[in-house]
C-alpha positions as CSV (number, residue, x, y, z in Angstrom):
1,X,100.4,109.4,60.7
2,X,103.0,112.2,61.8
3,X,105.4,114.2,59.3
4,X,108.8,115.2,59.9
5,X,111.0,117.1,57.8
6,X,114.9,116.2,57.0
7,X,116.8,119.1,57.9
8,X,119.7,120.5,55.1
9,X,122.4,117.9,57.3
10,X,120.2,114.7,56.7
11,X,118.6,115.4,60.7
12,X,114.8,114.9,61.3
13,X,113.1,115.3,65.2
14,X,111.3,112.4,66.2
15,X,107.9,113.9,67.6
16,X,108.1,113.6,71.0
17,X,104.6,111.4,71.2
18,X,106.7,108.5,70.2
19,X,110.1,109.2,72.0
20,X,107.6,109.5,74.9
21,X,105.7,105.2,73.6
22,X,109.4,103.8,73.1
23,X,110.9,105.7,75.9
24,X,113.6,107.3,73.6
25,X,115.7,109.6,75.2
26,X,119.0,111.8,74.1
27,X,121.9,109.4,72.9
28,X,119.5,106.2,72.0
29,X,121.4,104.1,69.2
30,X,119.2,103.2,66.2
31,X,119.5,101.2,63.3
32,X,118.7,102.4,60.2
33,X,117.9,100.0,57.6
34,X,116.3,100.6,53.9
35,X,114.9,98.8,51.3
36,X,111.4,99.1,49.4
37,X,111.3,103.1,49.1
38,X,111.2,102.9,53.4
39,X,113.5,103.8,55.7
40,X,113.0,102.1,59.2
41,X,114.7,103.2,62.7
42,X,115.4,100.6,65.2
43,X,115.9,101.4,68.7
44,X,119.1,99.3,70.1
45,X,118.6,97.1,73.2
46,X,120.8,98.9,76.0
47,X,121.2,95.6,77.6
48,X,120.1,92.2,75.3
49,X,120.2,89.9,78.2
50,X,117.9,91.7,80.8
51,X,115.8,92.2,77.5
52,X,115.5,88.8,76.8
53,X,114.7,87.0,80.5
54,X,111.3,86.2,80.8
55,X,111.2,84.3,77.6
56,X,110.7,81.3,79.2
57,X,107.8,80.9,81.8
58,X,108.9,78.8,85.0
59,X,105.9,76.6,85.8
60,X,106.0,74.4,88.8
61,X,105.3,70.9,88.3
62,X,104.5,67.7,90.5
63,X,107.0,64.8,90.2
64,X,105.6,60.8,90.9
65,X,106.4,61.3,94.8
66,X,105.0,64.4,95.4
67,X,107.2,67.0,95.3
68,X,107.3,70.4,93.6
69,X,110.0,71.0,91.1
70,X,110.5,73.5,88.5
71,X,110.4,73.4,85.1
72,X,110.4,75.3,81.5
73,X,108.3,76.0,79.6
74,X,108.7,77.9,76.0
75,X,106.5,80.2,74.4
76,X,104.8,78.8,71.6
């Protein structure tokens, strides 16, 4: 577990071991949310679609004549 201190302003340093794992860098957007005595900081997705493709897994599949064709498949 790593400490940080909150600075007279309300500012604390992220240790840089975890900026380095979540690849934070200056001007990253978080979300702060609280509830339950916690306070939790959220990176932002810089862009949601590119984060979101590969969801679903293309698997190719035969049809009755023979063919290839491509189809979805979800996660489950």
């Amino acid at each position: 577990m790593l400490k940080v201190t909150m600075s007279a302003k309300g500012q604390i340093v992220i240790p840089a071991e975890v900026r380095r794992k979540l690849a934070l860098k200056a001007g990253t957007l978080l979300r702060v949310y609280d509830g339950d005595g916690k306070i939790v900081l959220v990176p932002e997705i810089e862009d949601p679609l590119s984060a979101g493709l590969g969801f679903l897994k293309k698997e190719k599949t035969r049809d009755d004549e023979g063919g290839a064709k491509e189809g979805a498949q979800g996660i489950a």
